[in-house]
C-alpha positions in Angstrom: 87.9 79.4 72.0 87.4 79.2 75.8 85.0 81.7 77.2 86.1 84.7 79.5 83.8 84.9 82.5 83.3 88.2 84.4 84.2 86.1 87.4 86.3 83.2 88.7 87.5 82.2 91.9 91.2 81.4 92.6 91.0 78.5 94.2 94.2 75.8 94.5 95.1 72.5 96.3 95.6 75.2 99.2 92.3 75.4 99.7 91.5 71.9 99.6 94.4 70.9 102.4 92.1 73.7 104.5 89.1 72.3 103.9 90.6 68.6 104.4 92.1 69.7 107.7 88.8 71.5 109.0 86.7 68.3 108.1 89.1 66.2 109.9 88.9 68.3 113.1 84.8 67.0 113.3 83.9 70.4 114.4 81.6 71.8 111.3 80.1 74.6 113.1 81.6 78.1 114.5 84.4 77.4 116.0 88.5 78.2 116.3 88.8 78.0 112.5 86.6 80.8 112.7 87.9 82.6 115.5 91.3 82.3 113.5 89.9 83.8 110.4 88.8 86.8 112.4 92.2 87.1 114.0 94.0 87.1 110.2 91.4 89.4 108.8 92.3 91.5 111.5 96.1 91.5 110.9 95.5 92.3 107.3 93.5 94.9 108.0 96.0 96.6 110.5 93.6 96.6 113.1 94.4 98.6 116.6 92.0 99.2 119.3 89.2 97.7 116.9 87.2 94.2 116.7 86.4 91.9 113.7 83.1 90.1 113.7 83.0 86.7 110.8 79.8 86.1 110.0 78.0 84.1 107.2 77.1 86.8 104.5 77.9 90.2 104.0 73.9 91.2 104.3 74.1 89.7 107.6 77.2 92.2 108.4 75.3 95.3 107.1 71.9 93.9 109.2 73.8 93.3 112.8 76.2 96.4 111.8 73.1 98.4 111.6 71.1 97.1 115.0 74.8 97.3 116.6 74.8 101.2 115.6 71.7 101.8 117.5 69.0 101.8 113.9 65.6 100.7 115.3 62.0 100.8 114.0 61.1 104.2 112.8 64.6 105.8 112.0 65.7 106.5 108.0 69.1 105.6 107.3 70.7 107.4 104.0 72.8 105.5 101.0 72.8 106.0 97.3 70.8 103.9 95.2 74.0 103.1 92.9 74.7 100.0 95.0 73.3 96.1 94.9 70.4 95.9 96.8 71.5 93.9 99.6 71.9 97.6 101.5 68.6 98.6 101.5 67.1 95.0 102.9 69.1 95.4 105.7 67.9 98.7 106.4 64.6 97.4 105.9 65.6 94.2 108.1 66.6 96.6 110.9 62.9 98.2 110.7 64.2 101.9 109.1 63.5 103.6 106.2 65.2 104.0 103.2 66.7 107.5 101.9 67.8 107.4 98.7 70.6 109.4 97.2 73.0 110.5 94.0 76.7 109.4 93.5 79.4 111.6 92.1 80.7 111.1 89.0 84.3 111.2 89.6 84.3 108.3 92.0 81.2 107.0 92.0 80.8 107.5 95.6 77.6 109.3 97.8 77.4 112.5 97.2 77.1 114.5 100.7 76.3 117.6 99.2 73.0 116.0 97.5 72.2 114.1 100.9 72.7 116.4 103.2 69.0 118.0 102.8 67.8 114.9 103.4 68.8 114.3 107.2 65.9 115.1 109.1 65.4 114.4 113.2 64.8 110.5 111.8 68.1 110.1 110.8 70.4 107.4 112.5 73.2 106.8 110.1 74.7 106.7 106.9 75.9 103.9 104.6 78.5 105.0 101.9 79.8 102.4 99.2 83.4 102.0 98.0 82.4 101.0 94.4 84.8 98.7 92.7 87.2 98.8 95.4 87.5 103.0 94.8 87.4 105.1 97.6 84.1 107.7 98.0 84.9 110.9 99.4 85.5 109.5 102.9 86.2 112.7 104.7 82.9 114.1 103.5 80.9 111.3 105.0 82.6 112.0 108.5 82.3 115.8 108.1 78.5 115.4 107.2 77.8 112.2 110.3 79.6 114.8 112.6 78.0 117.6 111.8 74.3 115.9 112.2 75.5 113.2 115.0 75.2 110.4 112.8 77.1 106.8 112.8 78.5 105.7 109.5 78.5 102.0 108.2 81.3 102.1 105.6 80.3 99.4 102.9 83.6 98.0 102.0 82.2 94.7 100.1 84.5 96.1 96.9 87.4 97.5 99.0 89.0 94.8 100.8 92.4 96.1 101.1 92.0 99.5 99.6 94.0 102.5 101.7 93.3 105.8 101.9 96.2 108.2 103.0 98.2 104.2 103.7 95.5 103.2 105.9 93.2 100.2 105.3 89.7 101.4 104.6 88.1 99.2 108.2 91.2 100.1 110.3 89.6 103.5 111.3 86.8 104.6 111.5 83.0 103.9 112.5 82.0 100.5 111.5 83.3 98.7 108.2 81.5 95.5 106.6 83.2 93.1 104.0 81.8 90.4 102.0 83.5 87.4 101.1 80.8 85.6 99.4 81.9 83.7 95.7 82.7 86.6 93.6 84.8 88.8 96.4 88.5 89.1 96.4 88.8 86.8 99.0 86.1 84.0 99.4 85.1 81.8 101.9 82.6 80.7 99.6 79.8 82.7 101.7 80.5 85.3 104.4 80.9 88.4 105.6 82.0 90.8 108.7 81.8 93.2 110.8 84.9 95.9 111.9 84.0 97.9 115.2 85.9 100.2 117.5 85.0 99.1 121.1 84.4 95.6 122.7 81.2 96.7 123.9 79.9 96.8 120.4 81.7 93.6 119.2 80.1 92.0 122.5 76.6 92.8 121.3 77.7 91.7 117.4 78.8 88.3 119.2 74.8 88.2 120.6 73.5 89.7 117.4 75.5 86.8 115.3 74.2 83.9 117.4 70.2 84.2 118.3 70.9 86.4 121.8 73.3 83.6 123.6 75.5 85.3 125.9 78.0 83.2 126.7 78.4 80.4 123.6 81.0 82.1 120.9 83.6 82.5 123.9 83.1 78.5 124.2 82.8 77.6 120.1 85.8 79.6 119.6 87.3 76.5 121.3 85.2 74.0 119.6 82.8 73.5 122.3 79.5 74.4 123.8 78.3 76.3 126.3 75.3 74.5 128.2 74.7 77.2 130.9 73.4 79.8 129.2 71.2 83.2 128.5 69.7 84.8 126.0 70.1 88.4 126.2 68.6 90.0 123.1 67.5 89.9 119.8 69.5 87.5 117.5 69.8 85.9 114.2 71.5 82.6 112.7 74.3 84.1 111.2 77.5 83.0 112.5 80.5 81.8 109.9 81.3 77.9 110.2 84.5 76.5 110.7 84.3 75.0 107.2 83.5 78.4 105.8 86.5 79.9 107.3 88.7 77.4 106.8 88.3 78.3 103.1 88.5 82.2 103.9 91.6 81.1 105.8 93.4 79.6 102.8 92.3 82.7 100.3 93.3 85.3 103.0 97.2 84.2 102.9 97.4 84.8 99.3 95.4 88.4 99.8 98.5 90.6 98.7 99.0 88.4 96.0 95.4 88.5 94.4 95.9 91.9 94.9 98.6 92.7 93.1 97.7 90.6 90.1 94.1 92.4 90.2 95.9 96.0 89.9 98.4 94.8 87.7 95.0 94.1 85.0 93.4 97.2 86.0 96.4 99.1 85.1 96.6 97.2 81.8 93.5 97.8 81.0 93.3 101.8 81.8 96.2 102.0 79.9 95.1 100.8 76.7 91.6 102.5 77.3 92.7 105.8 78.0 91.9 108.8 75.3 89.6 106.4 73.1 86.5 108.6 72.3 83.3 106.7 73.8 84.9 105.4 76.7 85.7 106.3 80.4 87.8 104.5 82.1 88.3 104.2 86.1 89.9 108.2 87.5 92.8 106.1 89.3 96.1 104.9 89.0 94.8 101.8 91.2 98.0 101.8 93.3 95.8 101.9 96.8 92.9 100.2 95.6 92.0 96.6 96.1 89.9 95.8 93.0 86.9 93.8 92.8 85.3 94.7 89.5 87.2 96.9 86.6 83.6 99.1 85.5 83.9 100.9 82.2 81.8 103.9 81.2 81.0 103.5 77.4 79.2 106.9 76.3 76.8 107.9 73.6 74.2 105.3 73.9 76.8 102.0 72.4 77.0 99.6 75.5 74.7 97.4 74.2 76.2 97.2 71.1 79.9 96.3 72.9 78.1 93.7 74.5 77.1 92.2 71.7 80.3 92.8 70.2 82.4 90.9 73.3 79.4 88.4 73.5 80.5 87.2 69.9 84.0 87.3 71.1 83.3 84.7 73.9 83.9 87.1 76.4 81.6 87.4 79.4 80.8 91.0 80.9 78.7 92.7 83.8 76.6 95.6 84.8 77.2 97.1 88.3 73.9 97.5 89.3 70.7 98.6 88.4 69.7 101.2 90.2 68.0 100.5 93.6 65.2 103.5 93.2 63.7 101.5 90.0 63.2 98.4 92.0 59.5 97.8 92.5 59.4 97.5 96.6 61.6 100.5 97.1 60.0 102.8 94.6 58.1 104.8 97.1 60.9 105.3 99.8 61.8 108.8 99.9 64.9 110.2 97.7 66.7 112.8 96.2 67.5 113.8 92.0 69.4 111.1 90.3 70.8 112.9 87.5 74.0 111.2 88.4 72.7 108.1 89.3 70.5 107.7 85.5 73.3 109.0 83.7 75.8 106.6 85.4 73.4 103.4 85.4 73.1 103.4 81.1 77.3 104.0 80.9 78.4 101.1 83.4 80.1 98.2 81.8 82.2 95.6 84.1 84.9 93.4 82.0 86.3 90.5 83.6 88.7 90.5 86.2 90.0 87.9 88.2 93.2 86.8 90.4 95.8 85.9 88.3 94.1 86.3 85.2 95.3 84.4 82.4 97.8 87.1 80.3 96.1 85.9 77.0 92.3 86.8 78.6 93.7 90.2 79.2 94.9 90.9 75.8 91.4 89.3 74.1 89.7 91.6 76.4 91.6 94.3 75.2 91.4 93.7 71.7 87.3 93.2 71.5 87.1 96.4 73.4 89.4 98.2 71.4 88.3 97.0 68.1 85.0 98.0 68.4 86.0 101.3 69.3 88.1 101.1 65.8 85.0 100.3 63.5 83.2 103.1 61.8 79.8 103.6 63.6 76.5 103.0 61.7 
């Protein structure tokens, strides 16, 4: 019987034409394959009057993203501690502090109310996660950065594609960072960017990207170099490569598409989850969400025991995340009650999902899960 993985990329002879093409050009850096994938994520996205940086992780998006929004040494930035840990480095990579808060348990989203008491005269932004493509309580985030004059970095690594109210989550806004690394919706096998609202901002993002260089991502857009040259600022080596993006190019065409087959599951599985004692399934319909993981909540103290169950049935599953306050080098930053977060953190359970899942994984997956809910317990 072939095993079920959490994850697995879609990736066809499309692709390799891309990649084929992009090698045959003899430009391997950044360059226009690069500048092109920007311009697409940007038409996906809906994008008016705002900018799309590539770069070549998503960490590197939330690190510039952060020194773009003005974070320097000495400022705390706030963000639950229900979230991979790539968050907090950057905020630690940009010289702040970390603030730690709780999550709701309807969406799994930051919960303003708990981090509100938690801004103090330090406070420079905010960083609030769309978990599992599912929007937080957006309008809460705004109303609490207005009230306190704070920016907001909307972590959108889950939510490529999600709307809220038909918008794209990115296409308004503060600033919005995506991933595209393996496991993402849309791959370019590593990579990331950056969605901001003025071209002053995406200027310095362009000097951020590439070590300080003023003048040389105008000239490798082209697939050139700039010789004359100065170096303005800080900067870092993360810039997206043309061969990078030529794979992000050939994913991002078939975006609706992985889409669509990704809710289609998700709707599957909600549907055959729903009103089973013991388990929790996702409070959506997903019919604006873009879903990157499907997370169960499996009550009264049996996930492990599921696991084991679906391990036996060759099938593959995940747990989205351990809790960022109970990692050894952020245990001392400062942070609110987690009664949310603990609760939340023992009840998490993702099941595979995948574009274009094979129809017989779904109904395996169904059937493990559900039969285990059908046993007697001991």
């Amino acid at each position: 019987m072939e095993r079920i993985p959490v994850f697995a990329p879609s990736i066809g002879a499309d692709t390799l034409k891309h990649l084929t093409d992009a090698l045959d050009v003899g430009w391997l850096g950044m360059g226009a394959t690069t500048k092109d994938f920007e311009e697409r994520i940007a038409a996906f996205l809906g994008l008016e009057h705002r900018y799309v940086i590539a770069t070549n992780t998503g960490t590197s998006a939330l690190h510039i993203a952060l020194v773009a929004a003005g974070v320097k040494p000495g400022d705390e930035v706030i963000t639950p501690s229900f979230n991979f840990v790539a968050d907090h480095q950057a905020i630690r990579m940009a010289g702040a502090e970390v603030v730690m808060c709780d999550i709701r348990d309807d969406n799994l989203g930051i919960d303003c109310d708990k981090a509100e008491p938690f801004v103090t005269k330090k406070t420079k932004a905010i960083i609030a996660l769309h978990f599992a493509g599912i929007p937080c309580n957006q309008d809460d985030v705004y109303r609490l950065a207005k009230k306190h004059n704070l920016r907001v970095i909307e972590d959108a690594m889950h939510a490529f594609g999600t709307t809220i109210n038909g918008r794209k989550i990115g296409s308004y806004g503060d600033i919005t960072c995506f991933s595209f690394d393996p496991v993402k919706i849309v791959t370019s096998i590593d990579g990331g960017c950056v969605v901001v609202s003025n071209e002053q901002e995406l200027a310095h993002l362009h000097r951020l990207r590439l070590l300080g260089v003023d003048k040389d991502t105008t000239e490798r857009y082209k697939n050139r170099r700039a010789w004359d040259y100065d170096v303005l600022c800080e900067g870092f080596r993360y810039h997206l490569t043309n061969i990078l993006a030529a794979v992000g190019v050939s994913q991002i065409k078939r975006v609706a598409e992985f889409i669509r087959s990704r809710q289609a599951v998700c709707q599957t599985y909600n549907t055959a989850f729903f009103g089973i004692p013991g388990l929790k399934v996702p409070q959506t319909d997903f019919s604006n969400v873009s879903p990157f993981i499907y997370s169960l909540r499996v009550l009264d103290e049996r996930r492990e025991a599921l696991i084991a169950h679906l391990d036996r049935l060759d099938i593959d599953v995940g747990i989205h995340f351990v809790p960022v306050h109970r990692h050894t080098h952020f245990a001392s930053c400062r942070r609110g009650d987690m009664s949310v977060t603990d609760r939340v953190v023992g009840e998490v359970l993702t099941l595979p999902l995948h574009s274009n899942m094979k129809p017989e994984f779904v109904e395996r997956i169904i059937a493990g899960v559900t039969g285990f809910f059908a046993q007697p317990q001991t």
